[in-house]
N, C-alpha and C positions, 0 to 999 in steps of 0.2 A: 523508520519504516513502520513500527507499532503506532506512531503517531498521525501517522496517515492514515493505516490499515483500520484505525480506532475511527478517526472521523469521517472515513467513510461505510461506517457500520460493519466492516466485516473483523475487526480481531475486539475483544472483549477481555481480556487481560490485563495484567498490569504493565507497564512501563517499563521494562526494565534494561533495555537494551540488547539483549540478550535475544539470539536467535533460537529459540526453544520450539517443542512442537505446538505451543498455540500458535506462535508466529506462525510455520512453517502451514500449521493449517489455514489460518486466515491467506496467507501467501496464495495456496492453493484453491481455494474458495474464489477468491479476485483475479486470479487468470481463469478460474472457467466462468467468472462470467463477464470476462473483457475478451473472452475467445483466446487466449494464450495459449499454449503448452502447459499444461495443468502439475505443473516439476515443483511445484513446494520452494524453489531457491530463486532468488531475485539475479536474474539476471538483466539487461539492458533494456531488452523491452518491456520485462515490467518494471523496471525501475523508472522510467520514461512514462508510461502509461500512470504508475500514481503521482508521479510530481506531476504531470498535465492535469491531472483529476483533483488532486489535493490541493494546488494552487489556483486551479479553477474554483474548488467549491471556498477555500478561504478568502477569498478579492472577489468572489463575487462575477469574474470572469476575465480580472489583468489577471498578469503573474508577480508572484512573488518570488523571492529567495532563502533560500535557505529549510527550505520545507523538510526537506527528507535527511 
């Protein structure tokens, strides 16, 4: 999730797999502005919303696996 959150400009942290509150803030930051529920926790539809976005921006516009 950092890894996506990261290359789509919204989390700025390190790596670390860890759900902490930069995650939690970039989380929240990318559902308000994919229009979500602005709730900081990755639920379905934003989980679905960065793998579409993440896979989109890595291939260029196929999909790929293993993204998130």
């Amino acid at each position: 999730i950092q890894r996506c959150l990261r290359q789509l400009g919204y989390f700025r942290g390190p790596i670390t797999g860890n759900f902490g509150s930069q995650t939690q803030d970039a989380v929240t930051r990318f559902q308000r502005a994919n229009r979500l529920p602005a709730i900081g926790s990755v639920g379905q539809r934003t989980q679905q919303l960065l793998r579409s976005q993440c896979n989109t921006r890595n291939t260029g516009g196929s999909t790929a696996s293993g993204v998130l």
